[in-house]
Backbone and ligand atoms as CSV (ligand in chain L), in Angstrom:
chain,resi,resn,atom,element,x,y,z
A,1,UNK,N,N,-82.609,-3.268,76.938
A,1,UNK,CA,C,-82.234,-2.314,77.993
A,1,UNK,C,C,-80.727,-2.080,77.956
A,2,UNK,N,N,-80.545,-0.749,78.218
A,2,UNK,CA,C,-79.019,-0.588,78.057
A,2,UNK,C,C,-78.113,-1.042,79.436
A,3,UNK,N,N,-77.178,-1.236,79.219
A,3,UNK,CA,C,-75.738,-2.046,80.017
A,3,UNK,C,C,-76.139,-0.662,81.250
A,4,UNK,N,N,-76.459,0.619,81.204
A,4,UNK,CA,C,-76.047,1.139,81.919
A,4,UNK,C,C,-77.638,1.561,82.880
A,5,UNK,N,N,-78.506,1.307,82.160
A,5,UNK,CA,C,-79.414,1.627,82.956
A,5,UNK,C,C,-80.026,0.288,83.822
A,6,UNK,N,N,-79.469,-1.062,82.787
A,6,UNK,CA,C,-79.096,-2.513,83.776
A,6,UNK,C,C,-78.478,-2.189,85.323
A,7,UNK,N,N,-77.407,-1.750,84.998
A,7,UNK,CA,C,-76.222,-1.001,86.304
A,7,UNK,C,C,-77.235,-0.075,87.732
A,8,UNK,N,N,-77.676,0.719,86.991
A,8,UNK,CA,C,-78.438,1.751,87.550
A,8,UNK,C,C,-79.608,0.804,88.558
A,9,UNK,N,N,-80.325,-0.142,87.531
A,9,UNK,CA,C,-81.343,-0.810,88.378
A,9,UNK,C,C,-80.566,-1.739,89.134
A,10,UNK,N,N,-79.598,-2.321,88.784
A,10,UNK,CA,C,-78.935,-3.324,89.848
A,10,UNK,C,C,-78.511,-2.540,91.641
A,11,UNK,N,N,-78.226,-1.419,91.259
A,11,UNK,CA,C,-77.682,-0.436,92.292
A,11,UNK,C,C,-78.870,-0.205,92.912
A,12,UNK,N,N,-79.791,-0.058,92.611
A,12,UNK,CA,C,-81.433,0.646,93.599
A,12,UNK,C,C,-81.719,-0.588,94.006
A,13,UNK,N,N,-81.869,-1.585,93.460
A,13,UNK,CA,C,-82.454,-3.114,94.058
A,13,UNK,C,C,-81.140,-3.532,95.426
A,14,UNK,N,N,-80.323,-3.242,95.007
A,14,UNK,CA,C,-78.819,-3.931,96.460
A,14,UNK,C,C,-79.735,-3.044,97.539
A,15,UNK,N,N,-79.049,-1.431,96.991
A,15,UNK,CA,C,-79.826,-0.821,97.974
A,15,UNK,C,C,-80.703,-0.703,99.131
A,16,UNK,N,N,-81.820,-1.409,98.147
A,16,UNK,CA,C,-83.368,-1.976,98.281
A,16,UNK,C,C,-83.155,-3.106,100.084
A,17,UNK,N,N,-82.510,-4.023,99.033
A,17,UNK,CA,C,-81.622,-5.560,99.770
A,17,UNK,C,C,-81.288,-4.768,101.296
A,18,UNK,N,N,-80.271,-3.862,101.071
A,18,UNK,CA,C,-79.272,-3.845,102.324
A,18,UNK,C,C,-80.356,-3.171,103.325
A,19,UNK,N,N,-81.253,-2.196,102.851
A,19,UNK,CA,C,-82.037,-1.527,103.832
A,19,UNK,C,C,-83.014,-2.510,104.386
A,20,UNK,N,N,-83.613,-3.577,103.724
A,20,UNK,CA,C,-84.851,-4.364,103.998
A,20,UNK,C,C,-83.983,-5.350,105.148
A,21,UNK,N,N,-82.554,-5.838,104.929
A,21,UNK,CA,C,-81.610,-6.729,105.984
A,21,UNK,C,C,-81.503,-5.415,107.356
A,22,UNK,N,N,-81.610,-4.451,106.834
A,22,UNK,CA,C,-81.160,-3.610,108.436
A,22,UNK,C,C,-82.294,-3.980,109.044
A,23,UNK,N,N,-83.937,-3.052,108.094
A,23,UNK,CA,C,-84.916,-3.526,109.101
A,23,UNK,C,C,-85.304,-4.970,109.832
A,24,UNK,N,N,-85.474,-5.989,109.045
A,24,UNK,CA,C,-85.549,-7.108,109.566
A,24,UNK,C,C,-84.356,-7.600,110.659
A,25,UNK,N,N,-83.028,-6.810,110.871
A,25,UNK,CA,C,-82.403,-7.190,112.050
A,25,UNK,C,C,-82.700,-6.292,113.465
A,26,UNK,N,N,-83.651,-5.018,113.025
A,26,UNK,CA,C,-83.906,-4.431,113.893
A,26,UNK,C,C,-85.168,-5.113,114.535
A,27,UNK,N,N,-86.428,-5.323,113.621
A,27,UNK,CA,C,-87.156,-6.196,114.357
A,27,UNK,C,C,-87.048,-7.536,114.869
A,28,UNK,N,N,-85.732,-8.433,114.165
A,28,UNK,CA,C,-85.868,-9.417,115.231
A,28,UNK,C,C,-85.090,-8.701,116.295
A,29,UNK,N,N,-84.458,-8.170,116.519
A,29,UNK,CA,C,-83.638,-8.044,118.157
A,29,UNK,C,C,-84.926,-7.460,118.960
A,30,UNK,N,N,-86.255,-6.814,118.760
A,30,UNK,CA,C,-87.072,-6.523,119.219
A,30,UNK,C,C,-88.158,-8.022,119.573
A,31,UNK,N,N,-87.353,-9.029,119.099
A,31,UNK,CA,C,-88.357,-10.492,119.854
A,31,UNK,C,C,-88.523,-10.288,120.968
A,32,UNK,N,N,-89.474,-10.625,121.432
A,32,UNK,CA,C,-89.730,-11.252,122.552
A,32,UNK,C,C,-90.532,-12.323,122.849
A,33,UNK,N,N,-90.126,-13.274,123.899
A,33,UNK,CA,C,-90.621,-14.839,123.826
A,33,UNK,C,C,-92.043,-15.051,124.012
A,34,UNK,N,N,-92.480,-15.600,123.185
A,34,UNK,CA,C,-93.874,-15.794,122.923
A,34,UNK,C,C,-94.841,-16.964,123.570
A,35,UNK,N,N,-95.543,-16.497,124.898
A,35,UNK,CA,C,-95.241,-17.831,125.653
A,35,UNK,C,C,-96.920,-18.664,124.735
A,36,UNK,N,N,-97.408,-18.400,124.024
A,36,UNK,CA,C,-98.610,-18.843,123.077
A,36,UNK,C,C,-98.062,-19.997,122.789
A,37,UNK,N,N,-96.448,-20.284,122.562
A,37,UNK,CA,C,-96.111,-21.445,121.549
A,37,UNK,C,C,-96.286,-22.278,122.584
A,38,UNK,N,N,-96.250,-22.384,123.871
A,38,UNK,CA,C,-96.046,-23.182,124.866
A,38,UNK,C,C,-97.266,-23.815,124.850
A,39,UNK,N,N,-98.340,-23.661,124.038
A,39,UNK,CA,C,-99.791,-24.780,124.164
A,39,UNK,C,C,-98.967,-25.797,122.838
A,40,UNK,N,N,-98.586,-25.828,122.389
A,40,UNK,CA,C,-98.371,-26.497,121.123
A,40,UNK,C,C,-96.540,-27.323,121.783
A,41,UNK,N,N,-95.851,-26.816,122.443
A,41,UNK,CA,C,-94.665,-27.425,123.095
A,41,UNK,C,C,-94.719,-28.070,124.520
A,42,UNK,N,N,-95.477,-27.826,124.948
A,42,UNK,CA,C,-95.630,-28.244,126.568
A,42,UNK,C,C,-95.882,-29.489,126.568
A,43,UNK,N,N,-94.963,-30.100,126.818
A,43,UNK,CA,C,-95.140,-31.584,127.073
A,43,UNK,C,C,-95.181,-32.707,125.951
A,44,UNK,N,N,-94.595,-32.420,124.785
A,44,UNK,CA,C,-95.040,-32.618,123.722
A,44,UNK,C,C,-93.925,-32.728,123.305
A,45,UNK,N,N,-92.460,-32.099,123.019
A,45,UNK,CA,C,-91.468,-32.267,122.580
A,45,UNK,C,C,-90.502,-31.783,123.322
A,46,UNK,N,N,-89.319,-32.083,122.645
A,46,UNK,CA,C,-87.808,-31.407,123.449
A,46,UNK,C,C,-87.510,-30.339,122.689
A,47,UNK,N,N,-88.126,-29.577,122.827
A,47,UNK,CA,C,-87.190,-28.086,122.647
A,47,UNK,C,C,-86.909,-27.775,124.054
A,48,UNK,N,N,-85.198,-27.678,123.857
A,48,UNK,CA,C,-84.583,-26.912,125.122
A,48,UNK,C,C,-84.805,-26.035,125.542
A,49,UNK,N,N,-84.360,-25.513,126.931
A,49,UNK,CA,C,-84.651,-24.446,126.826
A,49,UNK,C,C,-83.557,-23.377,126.260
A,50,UNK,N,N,-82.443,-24.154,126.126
A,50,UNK,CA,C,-81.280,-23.050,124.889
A,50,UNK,C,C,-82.073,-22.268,123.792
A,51,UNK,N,N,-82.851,-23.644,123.773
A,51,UNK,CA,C,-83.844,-23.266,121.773
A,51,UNK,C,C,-84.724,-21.924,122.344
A,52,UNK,N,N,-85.043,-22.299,123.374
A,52,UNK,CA,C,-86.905,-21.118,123.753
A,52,UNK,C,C,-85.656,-19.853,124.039
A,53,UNK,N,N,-84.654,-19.446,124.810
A,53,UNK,CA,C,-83.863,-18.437,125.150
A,53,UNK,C,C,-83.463,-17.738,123.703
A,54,UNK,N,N,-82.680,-18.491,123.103
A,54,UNK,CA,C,-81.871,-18.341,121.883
A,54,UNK,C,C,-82.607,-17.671,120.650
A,55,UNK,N,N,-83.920,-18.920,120.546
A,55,UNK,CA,C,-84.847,-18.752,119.554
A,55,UNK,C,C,-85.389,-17.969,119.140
A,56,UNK,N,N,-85.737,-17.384,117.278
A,56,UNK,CA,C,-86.530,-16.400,117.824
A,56,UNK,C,C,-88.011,-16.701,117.435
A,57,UNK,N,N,-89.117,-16.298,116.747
A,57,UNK,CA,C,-90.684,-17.090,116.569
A,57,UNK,C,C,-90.231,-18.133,115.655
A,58,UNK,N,N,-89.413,-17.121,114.538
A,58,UNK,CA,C,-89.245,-18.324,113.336
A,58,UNK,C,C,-88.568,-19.498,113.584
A,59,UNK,N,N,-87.879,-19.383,114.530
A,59,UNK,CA,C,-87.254,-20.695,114.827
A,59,UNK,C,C,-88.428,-22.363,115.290
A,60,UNK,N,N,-88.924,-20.944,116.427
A,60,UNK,CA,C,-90.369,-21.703,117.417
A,60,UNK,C,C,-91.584,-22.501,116.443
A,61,UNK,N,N,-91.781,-21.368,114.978
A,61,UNK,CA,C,-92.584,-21.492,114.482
A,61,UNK,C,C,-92.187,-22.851,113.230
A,62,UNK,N,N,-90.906,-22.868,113.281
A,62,UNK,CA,C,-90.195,-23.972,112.537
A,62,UNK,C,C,-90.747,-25.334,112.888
A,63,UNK,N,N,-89.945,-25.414,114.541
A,63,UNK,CA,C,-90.846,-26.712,115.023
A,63,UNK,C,C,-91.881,-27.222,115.300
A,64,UNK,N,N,-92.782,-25.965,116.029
A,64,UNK,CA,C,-94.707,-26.096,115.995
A,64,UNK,C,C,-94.730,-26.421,114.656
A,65,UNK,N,N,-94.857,-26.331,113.763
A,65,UNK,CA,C,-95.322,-27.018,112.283
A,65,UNK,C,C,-94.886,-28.335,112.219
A,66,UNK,N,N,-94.019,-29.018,112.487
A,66,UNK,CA,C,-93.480,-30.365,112.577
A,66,UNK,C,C,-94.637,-30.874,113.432
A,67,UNK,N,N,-95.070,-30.024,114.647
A,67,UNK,CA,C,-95.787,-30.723,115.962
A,67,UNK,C,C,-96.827,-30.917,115.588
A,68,UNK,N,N,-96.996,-29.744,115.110
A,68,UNK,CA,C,-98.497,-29.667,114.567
A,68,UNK,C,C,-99.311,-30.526,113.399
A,69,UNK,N,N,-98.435,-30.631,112.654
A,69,UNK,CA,C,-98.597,-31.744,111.177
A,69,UNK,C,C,-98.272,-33.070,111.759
A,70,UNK,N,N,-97.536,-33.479,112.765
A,70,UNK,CA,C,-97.698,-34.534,112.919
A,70,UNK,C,C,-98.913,-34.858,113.876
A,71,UNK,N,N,-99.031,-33.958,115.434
A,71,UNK,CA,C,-100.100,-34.387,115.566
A,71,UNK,C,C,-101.366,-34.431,115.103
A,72,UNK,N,N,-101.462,-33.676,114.104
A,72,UNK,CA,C,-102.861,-33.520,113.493
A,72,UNK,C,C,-102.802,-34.330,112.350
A,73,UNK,N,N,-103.862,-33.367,111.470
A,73,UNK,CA,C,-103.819,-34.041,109.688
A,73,UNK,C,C,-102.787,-33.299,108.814
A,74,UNK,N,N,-102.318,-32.545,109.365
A,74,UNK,CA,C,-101.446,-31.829,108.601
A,74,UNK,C,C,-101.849,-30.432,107.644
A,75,UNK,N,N,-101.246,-29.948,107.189
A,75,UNK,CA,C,-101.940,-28.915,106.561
A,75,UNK,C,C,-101.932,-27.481,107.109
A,76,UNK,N,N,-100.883,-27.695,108.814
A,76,UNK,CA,C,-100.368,-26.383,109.126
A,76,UNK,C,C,-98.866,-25.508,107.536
A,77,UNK,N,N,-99.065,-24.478,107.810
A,77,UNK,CA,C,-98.073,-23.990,106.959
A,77,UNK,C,C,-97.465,-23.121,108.021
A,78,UNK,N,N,-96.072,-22.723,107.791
A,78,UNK,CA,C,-94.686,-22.164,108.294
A,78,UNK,C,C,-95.621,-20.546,108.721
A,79,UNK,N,N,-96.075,-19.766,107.560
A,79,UNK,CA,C,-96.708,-18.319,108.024
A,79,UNK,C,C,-97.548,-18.330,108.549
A,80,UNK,N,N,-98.637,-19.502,108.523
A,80,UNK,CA,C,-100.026,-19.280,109.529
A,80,UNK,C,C,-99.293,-19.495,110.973
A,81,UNK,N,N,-98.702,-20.695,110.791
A,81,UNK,CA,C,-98.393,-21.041,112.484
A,81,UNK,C,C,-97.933,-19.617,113.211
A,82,UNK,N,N,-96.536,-19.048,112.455
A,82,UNK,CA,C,-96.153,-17.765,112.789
A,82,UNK,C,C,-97.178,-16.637,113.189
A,83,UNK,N,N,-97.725,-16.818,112.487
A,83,UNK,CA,C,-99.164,-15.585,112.756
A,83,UNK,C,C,-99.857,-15.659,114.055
A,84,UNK,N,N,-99.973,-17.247,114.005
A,84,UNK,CA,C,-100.749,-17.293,115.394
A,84,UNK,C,C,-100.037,-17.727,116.299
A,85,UNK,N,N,-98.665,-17.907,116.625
A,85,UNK,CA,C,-98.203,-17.797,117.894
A,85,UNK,C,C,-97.455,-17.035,117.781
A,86,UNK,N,N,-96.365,-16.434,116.641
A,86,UNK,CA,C,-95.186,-15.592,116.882
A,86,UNK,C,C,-95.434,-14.266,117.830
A,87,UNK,N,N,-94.490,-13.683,117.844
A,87,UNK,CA,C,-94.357,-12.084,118.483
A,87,UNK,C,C,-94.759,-11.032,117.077
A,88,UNK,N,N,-95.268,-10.042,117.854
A,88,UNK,CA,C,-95.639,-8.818,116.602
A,88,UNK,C,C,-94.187,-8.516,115.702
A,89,UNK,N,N,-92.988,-8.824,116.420
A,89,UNK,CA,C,-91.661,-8.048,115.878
A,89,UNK,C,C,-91.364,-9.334,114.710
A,90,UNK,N,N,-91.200,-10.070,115.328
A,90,UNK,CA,C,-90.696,-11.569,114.053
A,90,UNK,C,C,-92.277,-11.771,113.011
A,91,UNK,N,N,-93.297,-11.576,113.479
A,91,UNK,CA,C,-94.001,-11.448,111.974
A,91,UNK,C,C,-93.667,-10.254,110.908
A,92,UNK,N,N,-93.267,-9.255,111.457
A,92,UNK,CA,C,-92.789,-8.068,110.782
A,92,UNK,C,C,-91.468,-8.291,110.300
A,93,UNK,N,N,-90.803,-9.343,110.363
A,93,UNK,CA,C,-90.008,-9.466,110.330
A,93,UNK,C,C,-90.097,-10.755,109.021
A,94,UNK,N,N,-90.771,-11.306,109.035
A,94,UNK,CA,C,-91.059,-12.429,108.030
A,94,UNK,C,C,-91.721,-12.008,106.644
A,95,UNK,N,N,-92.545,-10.829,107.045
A,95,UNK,CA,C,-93.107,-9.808,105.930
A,95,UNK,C,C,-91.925,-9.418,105.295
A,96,UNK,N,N,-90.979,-9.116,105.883
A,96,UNK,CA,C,-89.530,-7.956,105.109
A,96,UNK,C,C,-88.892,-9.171,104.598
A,97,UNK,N,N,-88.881,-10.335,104.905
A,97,UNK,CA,C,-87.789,-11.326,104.906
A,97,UNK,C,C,-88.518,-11.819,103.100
A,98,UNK,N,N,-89.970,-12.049,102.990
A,98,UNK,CA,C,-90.363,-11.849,101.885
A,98,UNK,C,C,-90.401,-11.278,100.879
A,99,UNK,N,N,-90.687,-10.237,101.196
A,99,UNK,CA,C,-89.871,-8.570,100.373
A,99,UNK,C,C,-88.854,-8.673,99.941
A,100,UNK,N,N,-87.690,-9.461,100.755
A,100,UNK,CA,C,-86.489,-9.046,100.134
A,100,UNK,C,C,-86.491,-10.543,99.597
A,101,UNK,N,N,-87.096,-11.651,99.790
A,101,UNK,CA,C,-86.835,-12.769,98.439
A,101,UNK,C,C,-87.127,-12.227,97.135
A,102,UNK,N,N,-88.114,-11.276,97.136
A,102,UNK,CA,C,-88.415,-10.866,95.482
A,102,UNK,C,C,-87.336,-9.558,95.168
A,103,UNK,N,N,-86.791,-9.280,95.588
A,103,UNK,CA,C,-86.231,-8.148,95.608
A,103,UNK,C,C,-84.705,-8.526,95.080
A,104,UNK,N,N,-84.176,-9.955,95.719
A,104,UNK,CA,C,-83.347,-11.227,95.440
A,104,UNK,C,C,-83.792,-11.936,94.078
A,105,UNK,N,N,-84.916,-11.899,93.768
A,105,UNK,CA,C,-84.799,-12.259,92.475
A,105,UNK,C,C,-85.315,-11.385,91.449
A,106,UNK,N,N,-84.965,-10.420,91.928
A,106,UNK,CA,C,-85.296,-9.171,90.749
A,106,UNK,C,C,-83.894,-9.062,90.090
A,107,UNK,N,N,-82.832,-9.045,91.469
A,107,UNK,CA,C,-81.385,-8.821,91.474
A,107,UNK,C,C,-81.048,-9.934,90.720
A,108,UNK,N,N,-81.309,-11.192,90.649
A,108,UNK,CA,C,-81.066,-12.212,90.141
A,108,UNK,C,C,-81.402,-12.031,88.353
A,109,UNK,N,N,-82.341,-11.770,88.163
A,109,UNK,CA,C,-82.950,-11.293,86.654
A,109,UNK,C,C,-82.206,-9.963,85.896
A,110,UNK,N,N,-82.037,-9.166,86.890
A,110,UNK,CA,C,-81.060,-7.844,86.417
A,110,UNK,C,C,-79.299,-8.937,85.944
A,111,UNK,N,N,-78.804,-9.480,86.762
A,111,UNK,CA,C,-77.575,-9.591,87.116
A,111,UNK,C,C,-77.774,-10.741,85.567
A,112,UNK,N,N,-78.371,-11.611,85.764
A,112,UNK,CA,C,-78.689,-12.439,84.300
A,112,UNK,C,C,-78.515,-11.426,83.130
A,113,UNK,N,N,-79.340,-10.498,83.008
A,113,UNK,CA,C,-79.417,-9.538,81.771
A,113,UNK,C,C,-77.825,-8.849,81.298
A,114,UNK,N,N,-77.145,-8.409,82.711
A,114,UNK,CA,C,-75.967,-8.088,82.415
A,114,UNK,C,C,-75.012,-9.336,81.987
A,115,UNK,N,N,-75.158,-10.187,82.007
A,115,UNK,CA,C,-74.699,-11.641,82.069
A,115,UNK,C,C,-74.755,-11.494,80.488
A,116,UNK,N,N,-75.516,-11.624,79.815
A,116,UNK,CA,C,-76.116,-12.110,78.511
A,116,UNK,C,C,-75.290,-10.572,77.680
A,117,UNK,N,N,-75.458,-9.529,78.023
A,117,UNK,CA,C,-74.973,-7.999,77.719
A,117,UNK,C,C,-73.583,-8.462,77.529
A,118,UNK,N,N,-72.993,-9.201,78.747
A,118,UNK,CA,C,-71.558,-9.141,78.847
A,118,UNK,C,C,-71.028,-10.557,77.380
A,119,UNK,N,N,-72.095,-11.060,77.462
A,119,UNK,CA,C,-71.848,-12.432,76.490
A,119,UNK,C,C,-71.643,-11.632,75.136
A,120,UNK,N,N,-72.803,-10.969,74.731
A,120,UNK,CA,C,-72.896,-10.286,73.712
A,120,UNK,C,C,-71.331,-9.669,72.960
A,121,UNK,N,N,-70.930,-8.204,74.074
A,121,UNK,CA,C,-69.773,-7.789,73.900
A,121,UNK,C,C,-68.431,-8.813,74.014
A,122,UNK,N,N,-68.852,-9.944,74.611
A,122,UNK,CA,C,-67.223,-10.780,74.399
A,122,UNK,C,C,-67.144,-11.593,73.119
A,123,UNK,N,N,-68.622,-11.663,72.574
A,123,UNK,CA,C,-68.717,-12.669,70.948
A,123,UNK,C,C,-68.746,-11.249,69.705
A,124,UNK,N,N,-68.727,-10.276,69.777
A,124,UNK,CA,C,-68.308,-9.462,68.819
A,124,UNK,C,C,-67.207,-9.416,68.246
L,1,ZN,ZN,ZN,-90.560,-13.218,118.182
């Protein structure tokens, strides 16, 4: 692949990046507190209430998995828990946050290629 059409795809993928970070900051500021997590926190641990104000699912959904795997057998995961207690805005928000990990290592694989391009032209 040429140095310049490397360039070209590196530029549509940032792109890609910066628009997928706007949406995902637009849907988390659209959280709202999810009082579902409160069967799984009530009485059960110290999350403050700084954490429940502050927090947003992913945070909530951070510690229910700790709660949850310990009180049980384990075998909760980080996206199910989210699913079933988060808010509609922070699961939409965990979808984009995914999106843009691959999108991060697309950029990562482009930026390598120019890497190796640039090796090339400095050993000539
Ligand atoms: Zn939320």
């Amino acid at each position: 692949m040429s140095i310049e059409s490397l360039v070209v795809k590196h530029a549509k993928y940032a792109d890609l990046k910066s628009d997928l970070k706007r949406k995902i900051g637009a849907e988390l500021s659209n959280h709202k507190y999810s009082e579902a997590f409160e069967e799984v926190f009530s009485g059960k641990d110290k999350l403050s209430n700084e954490d429940i104000i502050y927090g947003t699912c992913g945070n909530h959904a951070y510690e229910a998995v700790k709660i949850l795997n310990r009180d049980n057998d384990g075998g909760y995961g980080y996206d199910e828990v989210l699913h079933m207690y988060g808010c509609e805005s922070c699961i939409k928000a965990r979808k984009l946050k995914i999106e843009m990990g691959f999108i991060g290592t697309k950029l990562g694989q482009i930026r390598g290629a120019i890497t190796r391009v640039g090796r090339k032209l400095t050993n000539q």
